[in-house]
N, CA and C atoms as an extended XYZ file, in Angstrom:
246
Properties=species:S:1:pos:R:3:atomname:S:1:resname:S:1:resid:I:1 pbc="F F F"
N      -114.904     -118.415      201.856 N   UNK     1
C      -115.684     -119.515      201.320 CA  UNK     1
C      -114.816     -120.729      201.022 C   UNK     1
N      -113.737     -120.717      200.919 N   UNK     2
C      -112.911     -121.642      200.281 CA  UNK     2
C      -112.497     -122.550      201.168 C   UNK     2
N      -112.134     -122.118      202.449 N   UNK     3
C      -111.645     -122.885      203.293 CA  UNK     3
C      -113.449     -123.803      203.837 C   UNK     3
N      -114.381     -123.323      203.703 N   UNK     4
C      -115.324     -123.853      204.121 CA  UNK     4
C      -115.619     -125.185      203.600 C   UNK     4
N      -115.335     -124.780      201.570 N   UNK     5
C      -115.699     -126.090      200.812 CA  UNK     5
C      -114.498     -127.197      201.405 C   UNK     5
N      -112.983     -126.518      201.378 N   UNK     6
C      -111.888     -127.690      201.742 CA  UNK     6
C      -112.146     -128.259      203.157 C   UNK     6
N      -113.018     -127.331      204.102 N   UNK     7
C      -113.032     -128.261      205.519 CA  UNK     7
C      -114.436     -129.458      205.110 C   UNK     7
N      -115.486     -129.345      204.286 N   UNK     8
C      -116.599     -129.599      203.646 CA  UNK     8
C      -115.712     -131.617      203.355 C   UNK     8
N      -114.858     -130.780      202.290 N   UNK     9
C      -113.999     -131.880      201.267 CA  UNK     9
C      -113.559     -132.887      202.540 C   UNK     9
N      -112.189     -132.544      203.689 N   UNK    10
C      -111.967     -133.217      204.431 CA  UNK    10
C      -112.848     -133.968      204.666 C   UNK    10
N      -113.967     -134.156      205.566 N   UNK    11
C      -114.826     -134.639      206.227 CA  UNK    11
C      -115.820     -135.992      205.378 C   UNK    11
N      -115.868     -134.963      203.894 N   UNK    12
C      -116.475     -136.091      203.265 CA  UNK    12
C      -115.193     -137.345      202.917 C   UNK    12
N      -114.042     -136.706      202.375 N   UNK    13
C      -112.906     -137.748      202.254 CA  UNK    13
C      -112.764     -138.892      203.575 C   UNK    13
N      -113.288     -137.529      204.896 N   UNK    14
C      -112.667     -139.074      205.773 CA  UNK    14
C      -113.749     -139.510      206.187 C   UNK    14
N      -115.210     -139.804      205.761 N   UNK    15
C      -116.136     -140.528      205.831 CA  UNK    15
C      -116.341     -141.697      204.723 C   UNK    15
N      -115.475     -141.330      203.796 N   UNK    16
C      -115.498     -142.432      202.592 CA  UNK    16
C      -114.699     -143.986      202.814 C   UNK    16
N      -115.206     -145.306      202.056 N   UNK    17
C      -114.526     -145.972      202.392 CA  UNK    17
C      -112.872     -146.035      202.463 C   UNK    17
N      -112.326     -146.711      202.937 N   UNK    18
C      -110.760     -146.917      202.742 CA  UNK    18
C      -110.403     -146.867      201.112 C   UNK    18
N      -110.776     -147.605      200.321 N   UNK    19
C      -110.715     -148.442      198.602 CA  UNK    19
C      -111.254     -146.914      197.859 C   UNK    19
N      -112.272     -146.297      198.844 N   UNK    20
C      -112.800     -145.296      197.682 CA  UNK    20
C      -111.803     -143.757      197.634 C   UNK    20
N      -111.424     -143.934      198.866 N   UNK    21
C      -109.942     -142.967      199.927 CA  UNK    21
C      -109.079     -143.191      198.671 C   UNK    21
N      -108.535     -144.139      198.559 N   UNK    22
C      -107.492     -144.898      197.938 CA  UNK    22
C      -107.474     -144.703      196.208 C   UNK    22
N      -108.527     -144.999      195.829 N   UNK    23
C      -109.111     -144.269      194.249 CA  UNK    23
C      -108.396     -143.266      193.978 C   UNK    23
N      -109.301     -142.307      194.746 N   UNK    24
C      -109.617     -140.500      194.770 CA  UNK    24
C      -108.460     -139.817      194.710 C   UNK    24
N      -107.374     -140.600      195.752 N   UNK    25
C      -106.259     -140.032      196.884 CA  UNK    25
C      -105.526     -138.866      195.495 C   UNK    25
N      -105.377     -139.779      193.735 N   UNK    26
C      -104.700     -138.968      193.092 CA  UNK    26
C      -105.176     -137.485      192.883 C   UNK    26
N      -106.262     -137.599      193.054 N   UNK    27
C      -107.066     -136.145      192.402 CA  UNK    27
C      -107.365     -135.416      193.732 C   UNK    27
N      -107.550     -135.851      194.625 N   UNK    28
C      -108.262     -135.117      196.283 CA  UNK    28
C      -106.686     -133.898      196.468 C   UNK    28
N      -105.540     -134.792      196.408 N   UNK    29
C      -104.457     -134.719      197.121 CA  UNK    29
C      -104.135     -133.177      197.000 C   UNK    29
N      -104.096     -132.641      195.898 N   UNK    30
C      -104.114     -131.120      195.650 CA  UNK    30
C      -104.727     -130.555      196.809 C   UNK    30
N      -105.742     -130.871      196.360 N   UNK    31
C      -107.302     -129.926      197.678 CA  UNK    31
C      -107.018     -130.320      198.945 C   UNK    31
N      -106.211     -131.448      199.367 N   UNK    32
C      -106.074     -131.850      201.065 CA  UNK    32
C      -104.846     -130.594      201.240 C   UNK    32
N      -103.556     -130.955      201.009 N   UNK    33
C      -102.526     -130.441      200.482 CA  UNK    33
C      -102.941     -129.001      200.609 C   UNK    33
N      -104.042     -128.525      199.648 N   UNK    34
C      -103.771     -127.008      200.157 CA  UNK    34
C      -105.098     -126.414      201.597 C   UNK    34
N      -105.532     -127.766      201.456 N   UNK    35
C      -106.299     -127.554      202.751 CA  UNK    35
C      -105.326     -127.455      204.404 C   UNK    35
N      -104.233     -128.063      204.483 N   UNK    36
C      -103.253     -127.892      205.191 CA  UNK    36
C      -102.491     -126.457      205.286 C   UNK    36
N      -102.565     -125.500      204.277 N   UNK    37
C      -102.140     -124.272      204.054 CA  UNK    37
C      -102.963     -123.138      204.552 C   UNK    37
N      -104.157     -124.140      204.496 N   UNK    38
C      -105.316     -123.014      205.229 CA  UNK    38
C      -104.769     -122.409      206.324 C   UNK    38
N      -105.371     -120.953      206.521 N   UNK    39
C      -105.124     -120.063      207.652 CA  UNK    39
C      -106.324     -120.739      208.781 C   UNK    39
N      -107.312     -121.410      208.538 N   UNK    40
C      -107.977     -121.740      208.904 CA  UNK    40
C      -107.699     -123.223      210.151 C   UNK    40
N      -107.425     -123.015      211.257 N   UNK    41
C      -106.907     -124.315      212.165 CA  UNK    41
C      -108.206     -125.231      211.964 C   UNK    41
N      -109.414     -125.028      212.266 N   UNK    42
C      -110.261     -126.339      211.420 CA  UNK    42
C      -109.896     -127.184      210.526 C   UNK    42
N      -109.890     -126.198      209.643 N   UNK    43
C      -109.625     -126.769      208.318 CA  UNK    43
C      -108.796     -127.962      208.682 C   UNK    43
N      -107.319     -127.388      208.895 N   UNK    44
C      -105.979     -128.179      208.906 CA  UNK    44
C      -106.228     -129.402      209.909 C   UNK    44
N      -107.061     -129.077      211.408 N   UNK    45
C      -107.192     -130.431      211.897 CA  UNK    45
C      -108.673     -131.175      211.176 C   UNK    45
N      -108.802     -130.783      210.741 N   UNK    46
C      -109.444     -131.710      209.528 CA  UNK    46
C      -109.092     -132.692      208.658 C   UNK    46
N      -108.386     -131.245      208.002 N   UNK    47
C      -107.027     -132.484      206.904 CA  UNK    47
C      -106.608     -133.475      207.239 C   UNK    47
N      -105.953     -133.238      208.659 N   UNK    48
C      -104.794     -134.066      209.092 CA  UNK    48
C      -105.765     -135.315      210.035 C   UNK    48
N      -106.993     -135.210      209.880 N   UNK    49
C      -107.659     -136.639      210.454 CA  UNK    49
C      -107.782     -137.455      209.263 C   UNK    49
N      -108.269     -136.320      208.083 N   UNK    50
C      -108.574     -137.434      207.243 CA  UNK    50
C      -107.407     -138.137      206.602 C   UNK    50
N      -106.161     -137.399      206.320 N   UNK    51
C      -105.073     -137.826      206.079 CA  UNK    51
C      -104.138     -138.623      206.968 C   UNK    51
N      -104.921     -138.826      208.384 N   UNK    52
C      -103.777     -139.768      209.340 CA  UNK    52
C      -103.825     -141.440      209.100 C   UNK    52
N      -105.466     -142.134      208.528 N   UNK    53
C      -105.561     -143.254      208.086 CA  UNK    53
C      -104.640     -143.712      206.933 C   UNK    53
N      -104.812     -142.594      206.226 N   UNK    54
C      -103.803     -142.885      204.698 CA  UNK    54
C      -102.605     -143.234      204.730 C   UNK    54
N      -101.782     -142.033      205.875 N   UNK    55
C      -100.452     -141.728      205.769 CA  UNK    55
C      -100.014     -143.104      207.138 C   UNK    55
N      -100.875     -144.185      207.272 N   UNK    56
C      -100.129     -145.298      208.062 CA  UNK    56
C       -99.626     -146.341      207.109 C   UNK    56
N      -100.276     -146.317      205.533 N   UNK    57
C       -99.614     -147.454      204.824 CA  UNK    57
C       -99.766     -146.670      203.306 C   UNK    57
N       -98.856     -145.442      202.870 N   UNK    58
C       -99.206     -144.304      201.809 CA  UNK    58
C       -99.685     -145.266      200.412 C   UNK    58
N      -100.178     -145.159      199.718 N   UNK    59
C      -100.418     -145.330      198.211 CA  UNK    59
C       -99.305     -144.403      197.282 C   UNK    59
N       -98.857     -145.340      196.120 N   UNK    60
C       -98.262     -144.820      195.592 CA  UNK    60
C       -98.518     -142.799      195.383 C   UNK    60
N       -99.774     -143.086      194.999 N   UNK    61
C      -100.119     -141.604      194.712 CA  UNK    61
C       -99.744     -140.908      196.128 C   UNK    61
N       -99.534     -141.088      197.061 N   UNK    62
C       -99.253     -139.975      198.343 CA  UNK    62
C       -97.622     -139.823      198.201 C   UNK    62
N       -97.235     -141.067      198.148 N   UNK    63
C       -95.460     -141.374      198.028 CA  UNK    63
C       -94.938     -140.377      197.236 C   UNK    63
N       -95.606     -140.156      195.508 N   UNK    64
C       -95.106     -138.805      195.131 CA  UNK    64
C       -94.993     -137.540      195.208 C   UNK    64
N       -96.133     -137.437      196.280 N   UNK    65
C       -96.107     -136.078      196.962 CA  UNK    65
C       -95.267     -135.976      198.310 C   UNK    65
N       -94.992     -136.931      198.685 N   UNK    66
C       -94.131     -136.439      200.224 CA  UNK    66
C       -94.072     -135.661      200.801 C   UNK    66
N       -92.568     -135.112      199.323 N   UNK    67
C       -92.192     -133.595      200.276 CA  UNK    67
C       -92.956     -132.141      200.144 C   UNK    67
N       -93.877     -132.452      199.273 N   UNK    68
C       -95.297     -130.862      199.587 CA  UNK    68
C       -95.815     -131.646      200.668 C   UNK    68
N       -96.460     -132.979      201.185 N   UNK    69
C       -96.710     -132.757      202.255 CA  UNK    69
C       -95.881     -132.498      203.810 C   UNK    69
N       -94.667     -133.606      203.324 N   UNK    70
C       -94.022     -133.177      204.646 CA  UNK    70
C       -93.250     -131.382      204.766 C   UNK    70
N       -93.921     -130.902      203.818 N   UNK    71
C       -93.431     -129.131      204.114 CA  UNK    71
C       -94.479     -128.310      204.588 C   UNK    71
N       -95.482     -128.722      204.262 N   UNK    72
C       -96.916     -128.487      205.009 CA  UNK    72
C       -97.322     -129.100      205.984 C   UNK    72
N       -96.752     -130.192      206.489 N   UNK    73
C       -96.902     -130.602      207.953 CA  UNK    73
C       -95.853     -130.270      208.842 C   UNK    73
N       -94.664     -129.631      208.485 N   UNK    74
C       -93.569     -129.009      209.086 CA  UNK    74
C       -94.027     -128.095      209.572 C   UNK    74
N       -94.057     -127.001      208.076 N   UNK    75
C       -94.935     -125.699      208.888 CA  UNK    75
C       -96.028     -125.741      210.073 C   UNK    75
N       -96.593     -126.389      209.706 N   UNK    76
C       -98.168     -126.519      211.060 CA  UNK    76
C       -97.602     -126.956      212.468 C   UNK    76
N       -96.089     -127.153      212.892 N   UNK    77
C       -95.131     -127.649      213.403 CA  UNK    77
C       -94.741     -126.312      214.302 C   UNK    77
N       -95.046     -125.028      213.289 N   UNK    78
C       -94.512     -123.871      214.124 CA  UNK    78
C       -95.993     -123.396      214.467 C   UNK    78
N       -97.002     -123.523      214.023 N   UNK    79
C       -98.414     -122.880      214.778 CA  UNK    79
C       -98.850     -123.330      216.358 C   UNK    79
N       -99.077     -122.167      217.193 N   UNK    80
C       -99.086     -122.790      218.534 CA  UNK    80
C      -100.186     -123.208      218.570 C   UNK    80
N      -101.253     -123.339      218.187 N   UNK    81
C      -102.587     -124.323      218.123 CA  UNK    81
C      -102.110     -125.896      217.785 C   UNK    81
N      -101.259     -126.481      217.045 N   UNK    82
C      -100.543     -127.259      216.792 CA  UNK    82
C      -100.284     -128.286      218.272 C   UNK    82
């Protein structure tokens, strides 16, 4: 069920405006973040659409997360669906 609500979450995040993206980004970022961990390859190319607009000009709030994300986009680096 879980990965269903986080692929759910993606989709609505990347249907939202840019400004409202940008708001949220502090509180979403957890739930994207471990939506990337998903065993679930949906999920993760999910994440990583809704997170590819963001990550072209980061908001402070992404900047402090970096390196949980760039360790979760590493990993997805060794999945051969990838």
């Amino acid at each position: 069920k879980k990965s269903c609500y986080l692929k759910a979450l993606s989709h609505i995040v990347s249907n939202l405006p840019r400004q409202v993206q940008l708001t949220e980004l502090p509180a979403l970022l957890p739930l994207l973040l471990e939506a990337l961990s998903c065993a679930d390859q949906a999920v993760q190319l999910s994440t990583l659409s809704c997170l590819q607009p963001v990550l072209l000009e980061p908001p402070p709030a992404l900047r402090n997360q970096l390196e949980a994300l760039f360790s979760r986009m590493l990993a997805l680096t060794a999945s051969p669906a990838m």
